[in-house]
C-alpha positions as CSV (number, residue, x, y, z in Angstrom):
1,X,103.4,102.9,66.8
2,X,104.9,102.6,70.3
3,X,105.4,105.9,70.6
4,X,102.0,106.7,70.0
5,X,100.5,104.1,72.1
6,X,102.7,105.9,74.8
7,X,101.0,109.6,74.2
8,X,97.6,107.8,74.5
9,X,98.1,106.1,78.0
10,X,99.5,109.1,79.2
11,X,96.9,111.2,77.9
12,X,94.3,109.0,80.0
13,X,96.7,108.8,82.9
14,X,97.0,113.0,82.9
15,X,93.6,113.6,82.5
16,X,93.3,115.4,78.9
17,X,90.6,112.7,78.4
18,X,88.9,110.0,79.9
19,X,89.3,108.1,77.6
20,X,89.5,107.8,73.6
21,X,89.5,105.9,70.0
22,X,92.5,106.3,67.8
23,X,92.2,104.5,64.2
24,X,95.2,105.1,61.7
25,X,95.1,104.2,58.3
26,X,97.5,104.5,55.4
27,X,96.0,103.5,51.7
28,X,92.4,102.2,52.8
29,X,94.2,99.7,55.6
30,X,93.9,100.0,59.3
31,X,97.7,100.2,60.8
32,X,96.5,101.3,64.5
33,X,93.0,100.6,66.6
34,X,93.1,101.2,70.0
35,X,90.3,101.9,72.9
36,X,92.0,103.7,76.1
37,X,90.4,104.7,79.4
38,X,87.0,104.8,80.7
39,X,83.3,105.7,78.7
40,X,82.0,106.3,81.9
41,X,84.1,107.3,85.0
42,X,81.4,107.0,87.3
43,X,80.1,103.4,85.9
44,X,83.3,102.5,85.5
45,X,82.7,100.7,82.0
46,X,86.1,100.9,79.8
47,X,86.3,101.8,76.3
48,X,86.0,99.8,73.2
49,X,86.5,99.7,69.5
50,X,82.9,99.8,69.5
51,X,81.7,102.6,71.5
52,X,79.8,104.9,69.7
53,X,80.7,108.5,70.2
54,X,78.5,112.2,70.1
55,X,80.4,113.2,67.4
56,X,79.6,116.8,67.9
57,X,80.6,119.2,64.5
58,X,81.7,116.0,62.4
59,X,78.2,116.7,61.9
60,X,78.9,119.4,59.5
61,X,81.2,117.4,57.0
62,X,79.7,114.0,57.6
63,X,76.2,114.3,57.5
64,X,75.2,118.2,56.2
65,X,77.9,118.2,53.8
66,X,77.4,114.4,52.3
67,X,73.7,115.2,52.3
68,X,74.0,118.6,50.0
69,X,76.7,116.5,47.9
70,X,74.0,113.9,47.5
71,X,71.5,116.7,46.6
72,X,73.6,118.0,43.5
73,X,74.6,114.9,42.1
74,X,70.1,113.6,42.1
75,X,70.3,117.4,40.0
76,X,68.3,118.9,42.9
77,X,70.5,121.8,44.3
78,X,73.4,123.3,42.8
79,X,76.1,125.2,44.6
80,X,75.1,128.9,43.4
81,X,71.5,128.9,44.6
82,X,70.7,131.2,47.3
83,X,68.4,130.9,50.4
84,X,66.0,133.3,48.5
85,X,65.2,130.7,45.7
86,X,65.1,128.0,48.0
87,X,63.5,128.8,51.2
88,X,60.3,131.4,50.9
89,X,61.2,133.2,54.4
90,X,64.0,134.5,53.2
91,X,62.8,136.6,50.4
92,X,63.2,139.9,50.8
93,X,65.5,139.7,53.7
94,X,69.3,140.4,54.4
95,X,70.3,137.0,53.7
96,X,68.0,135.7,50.8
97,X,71.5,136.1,48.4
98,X,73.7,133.9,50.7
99,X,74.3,130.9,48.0
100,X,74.6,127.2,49.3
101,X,78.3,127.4,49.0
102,X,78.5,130.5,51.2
103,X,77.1,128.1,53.8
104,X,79.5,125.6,53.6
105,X,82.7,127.6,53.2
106,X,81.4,129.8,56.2
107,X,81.4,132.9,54.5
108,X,78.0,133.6,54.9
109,X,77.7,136.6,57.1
110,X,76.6,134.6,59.9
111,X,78.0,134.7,63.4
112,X,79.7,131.8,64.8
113,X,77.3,130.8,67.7
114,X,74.0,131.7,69.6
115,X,72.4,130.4,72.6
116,X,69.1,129.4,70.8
117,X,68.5,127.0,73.4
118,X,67.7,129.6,75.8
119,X,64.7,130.6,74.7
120,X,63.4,127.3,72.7
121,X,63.7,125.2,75.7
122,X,61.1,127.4,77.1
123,X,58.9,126.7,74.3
124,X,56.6,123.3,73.6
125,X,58.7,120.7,71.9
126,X,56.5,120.2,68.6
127,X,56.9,124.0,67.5
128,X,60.7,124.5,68.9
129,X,62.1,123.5,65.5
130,X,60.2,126.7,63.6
131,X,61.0,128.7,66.1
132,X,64.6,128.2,66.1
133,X,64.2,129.1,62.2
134,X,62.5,132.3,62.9
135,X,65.7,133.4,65.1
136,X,67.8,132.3,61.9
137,X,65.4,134.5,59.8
138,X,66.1,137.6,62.0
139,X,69.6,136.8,63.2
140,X,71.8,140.0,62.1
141,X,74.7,139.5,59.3
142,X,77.6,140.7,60.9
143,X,80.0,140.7,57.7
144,X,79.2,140.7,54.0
145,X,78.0,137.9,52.0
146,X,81.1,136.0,51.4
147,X,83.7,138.8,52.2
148,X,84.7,136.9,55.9
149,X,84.9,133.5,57.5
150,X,83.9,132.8,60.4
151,X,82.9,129.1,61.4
152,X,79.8,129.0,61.8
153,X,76.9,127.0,63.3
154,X,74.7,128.8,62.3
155,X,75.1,128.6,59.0
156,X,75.1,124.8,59.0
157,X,71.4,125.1,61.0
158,X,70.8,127.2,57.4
159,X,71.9,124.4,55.5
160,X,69.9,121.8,57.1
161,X,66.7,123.7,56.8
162,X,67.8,123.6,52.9
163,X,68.3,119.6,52.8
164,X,65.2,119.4,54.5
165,X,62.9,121.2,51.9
166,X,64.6,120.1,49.1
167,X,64.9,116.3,50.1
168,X,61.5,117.0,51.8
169,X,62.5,114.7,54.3
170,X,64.3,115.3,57.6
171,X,67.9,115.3,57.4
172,X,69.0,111.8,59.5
173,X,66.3,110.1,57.2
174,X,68.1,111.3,54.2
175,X,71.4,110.3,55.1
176,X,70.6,107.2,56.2
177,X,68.5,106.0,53.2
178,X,70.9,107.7,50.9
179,X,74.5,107.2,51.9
180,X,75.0,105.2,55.5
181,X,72.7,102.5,54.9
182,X,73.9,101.8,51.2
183,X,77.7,101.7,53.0
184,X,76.6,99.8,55.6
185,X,77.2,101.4,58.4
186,X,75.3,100.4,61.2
187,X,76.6,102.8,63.7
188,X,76.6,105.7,62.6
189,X,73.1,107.8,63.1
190,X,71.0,110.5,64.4
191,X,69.3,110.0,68.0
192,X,66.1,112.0,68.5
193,X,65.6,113.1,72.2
194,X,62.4,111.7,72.0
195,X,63.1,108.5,70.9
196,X,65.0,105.3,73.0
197,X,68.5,105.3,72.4
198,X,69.4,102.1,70.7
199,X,71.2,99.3,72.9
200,X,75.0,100.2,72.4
201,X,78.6,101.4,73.9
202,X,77.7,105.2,74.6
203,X,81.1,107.5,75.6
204,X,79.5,109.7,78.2
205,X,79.6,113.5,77.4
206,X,79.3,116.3,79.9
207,X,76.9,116.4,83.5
208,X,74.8,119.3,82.0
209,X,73.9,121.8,84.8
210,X,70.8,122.8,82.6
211,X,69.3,119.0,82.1
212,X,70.6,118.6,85.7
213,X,72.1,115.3,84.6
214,X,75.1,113.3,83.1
215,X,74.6,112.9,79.2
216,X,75.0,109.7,77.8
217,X,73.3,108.2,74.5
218,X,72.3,111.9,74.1
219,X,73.2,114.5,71.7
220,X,75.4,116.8,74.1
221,X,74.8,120.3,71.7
222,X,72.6,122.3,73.3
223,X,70.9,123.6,70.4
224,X,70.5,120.7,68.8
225,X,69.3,119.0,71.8
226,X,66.4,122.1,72.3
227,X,65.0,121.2,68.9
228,X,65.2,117.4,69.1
229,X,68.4,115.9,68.4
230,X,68.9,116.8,64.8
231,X,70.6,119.5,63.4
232,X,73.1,120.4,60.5
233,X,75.8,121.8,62.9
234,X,75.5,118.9,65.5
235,X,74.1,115.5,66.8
236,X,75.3,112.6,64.6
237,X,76.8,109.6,66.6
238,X,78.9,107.2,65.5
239,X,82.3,104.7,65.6
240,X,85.5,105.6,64.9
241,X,85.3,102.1,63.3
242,X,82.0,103.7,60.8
243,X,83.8,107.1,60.2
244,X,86.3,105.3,58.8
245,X,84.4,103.7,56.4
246,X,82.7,106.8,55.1
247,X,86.0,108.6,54.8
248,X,88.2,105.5,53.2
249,X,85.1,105.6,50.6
250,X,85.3,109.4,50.3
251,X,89.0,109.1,50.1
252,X,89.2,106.3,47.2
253,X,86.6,108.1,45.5
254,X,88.7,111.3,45.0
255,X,91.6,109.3,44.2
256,X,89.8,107.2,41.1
257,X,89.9,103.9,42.9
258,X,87.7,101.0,43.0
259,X,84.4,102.3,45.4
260,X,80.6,101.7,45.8
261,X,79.2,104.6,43.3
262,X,77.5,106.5,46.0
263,X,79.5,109.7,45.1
264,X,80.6,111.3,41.9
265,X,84.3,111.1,41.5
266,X,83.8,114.9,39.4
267,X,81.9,116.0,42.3
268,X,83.7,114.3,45.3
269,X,87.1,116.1,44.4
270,X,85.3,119.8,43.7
271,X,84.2,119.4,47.5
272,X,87.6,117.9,48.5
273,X,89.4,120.9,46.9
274,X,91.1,123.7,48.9
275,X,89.2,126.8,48.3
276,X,92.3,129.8,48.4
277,X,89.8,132.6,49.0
278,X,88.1,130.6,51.9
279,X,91.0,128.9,53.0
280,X,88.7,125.9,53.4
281,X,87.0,123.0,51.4
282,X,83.4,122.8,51.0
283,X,82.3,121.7,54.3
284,X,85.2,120.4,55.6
285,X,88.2,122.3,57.2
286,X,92.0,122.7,56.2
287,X,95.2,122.5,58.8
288,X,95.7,126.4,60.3
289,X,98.8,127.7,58.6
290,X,100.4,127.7,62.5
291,X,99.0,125.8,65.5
292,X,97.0,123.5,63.2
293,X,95.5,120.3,65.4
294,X,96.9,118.0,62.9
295,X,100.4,119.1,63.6
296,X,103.1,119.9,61.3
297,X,103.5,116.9,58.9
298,X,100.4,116.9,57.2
299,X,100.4,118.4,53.5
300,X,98.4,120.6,51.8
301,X,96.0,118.7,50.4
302,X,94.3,117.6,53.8
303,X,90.9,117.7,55.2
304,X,89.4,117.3,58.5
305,X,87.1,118.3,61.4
306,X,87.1,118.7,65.0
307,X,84.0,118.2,67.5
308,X,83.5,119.5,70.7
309,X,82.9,116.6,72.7
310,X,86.6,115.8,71.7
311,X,86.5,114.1,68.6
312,X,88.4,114.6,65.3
313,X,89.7,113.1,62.2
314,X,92.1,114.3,59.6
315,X,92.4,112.9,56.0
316,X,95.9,113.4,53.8
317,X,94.5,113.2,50.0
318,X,98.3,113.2,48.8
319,X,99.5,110.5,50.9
320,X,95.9,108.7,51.7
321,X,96.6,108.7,55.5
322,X,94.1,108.9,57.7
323,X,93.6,109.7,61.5
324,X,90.4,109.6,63.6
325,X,90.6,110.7,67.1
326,X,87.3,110.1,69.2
327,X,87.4,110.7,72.9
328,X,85.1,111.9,75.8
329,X,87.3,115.1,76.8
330,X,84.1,116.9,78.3
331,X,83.3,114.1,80.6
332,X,82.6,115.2,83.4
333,X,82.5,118.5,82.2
334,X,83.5,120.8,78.9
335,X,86.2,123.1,80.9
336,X,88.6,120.7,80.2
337,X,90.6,121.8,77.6
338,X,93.7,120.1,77.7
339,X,93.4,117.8,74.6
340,X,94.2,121.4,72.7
341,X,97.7,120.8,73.3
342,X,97.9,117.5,72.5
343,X,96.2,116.6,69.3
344,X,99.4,118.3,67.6
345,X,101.4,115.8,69.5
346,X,99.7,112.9,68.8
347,X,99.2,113.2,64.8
348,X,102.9,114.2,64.8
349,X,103.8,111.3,66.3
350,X,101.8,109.0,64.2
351,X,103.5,110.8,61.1
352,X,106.8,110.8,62.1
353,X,106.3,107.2,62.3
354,X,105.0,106.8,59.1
355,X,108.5,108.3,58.0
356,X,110.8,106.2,60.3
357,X,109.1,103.1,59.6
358,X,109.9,101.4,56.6
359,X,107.0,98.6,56.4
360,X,104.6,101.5,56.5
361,X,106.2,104.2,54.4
362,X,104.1,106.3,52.3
């Protein structure tokens, strides 16, 4: 992995990141860990294996997505109930027919993004939450229930409202008590605004000009941050060390090996399956047919996710390789774009040397 090692550096040296975590496994076994560049470029402090990244919209898949998994398989939810049967509000409304899948193939009518934050900031933190709901309530459909997709944030603020009644707790407290703690992970977890950040390795995220300072140990999404820290669409934290875990046990699950019995192998491979119509899975996204982030090599049968703040990971179910990409790009700021045009480089790399090395062949 020389080569790869190479693209990393220079990525620090040319400024697409800060710094970053790259983590490549093939089969379940770690073949590349490295830390590279700075967690903090005005502190200084270097990063590790162990700093724990804002992993943005690996939210959706890791957290939202586990959590309604974990919903169906305790018989609580199904896939084909709609926000109208579920959450009173709705009734009666434009979107009171969206089903639960809609939601997580992003084909709900929902718009991609609104600046929520705006107007919750302004209002007193113990009644933001509702009031973010109400704008969800009244938020205009801009397509047809299930005739579009458009990635949406919104609908995975939707979906966590959902968790939250049916699991009547909140969603980090689900998750936690239901999947992380039972894997053992230890770093991976929610971080409510109001609360201390725990003592650990935080990547710095962006200087906000709204919070008027640099972000660190705090969930970088605005909206998420306006209502406390946890949402469906954002603020989960973790390792790339921790994601790895969760996806090897996702990804020996769907392949009928040995695993913990968290998830349901029946129910683990209907999420994991490539929806044609959608052109997604359920919760989880699929390599663009051109310009995909994951490059050219991966096959068809792969899943992943990008965040934000820089992070990533992509998961080949044929060849059980995967790659977790966690970086700061946004530090100092989110106009730098430039890791855009290098995550295709990098995963290509790492799978062209999959193919030139024989000790590592898949």
């Amino acid at each position: 992995m020389k080569h790869v090692n190479r693209l990393m550096k220079d990525a620090v040296a040319n400024y697409v990141f800060p710094g970053g975590v790259l983590l490549v496994s093939l089969d379940r076994h770690i073949v590349f860990f490295e830390a590279y560049g700075d967690a903090n470029l005005f502190s200084g402090r270097k990063m590790t294996k162990e700093t724990v990244f804002d992993l943005a919209s690996l939210t959706k898949p890791l957290a939202t997505t586990l959590a309604v998994m974990a919903l169906i398989q305790q018989s609580r939810l199904t896939l084909k109930e709609n926000l109208g049967s579920i959450l009173p509000l709705f009734k009666n409304t434009d979107k009171e027919k969206i089903r639960v899948e809609n939601l997580l193939y992003h084909n709900s009518g929902f718009q991609d993004y609104r600046p929520y934050y705006e107007a919750v900031k302004k209002i007193e933190p113990g009644k933001r939450k509702n009031a973010l709901r109400e704008f969800l309530i009244k938020e205009p459909l801009i397509h047809p229930i299930g005739h579009q997709v458009v990635y949406s944030d919104l609908g995975f603020m939707v979906l966590c409202w959902v968790i939250e009644e049916v699991a009547g707790i909140r969603l980090d407290r689900f998750v936690t008590e239901i999947i992380y703690r039972p894997l053992g992970l230890k770093k991976m977890f929610f971080l409510p605004v109001d609360k201390k950040p725990p003592v650990a390795e935080f990547a710095a995220t962006e200087k906000c000009p709204w919070r008027g300072k640099l972000l660190e140990g705090v969930v970088h999404d605005d909206n998420a941050y306006s209502v406390g820290g946890i949402e469906g669409h954002a603020g989960l934290f973790g390792t790339a060390g921790d994601v790895f875990d969760l996806l090897s046990e996702l990804m020996a699950v769907y392949r009928g090996s040995v695993s913990t019995g968290i998830f349901d192998i029946d129910l683990t491979r209907r999420f994991l399956s490539l929806n044609e119509q959608s052109g997604r899975a359920l919760g989880f996204d699929t390599p663009s047919p051109k310009g995909s982030s994951c490059g050219r090599y991966f096959s068809k049968r792969t899943l992943g996710h990008l965040g934000f703040t820089g992070t990533s990971f992509w998961m080949d179910l044929d060849r059980a390789i995967v790659v977790i990409l966690l970086t700061n790009r946004i530090h100092p700021s989110r106009d730098n774009n430039r890791i855009k045009a290098f995550r295709p480089k990098l995963h290509d790399a790492v799978m062209e040397n999959f193919a030139n090395d024989r000790s590592l062949k898949c």
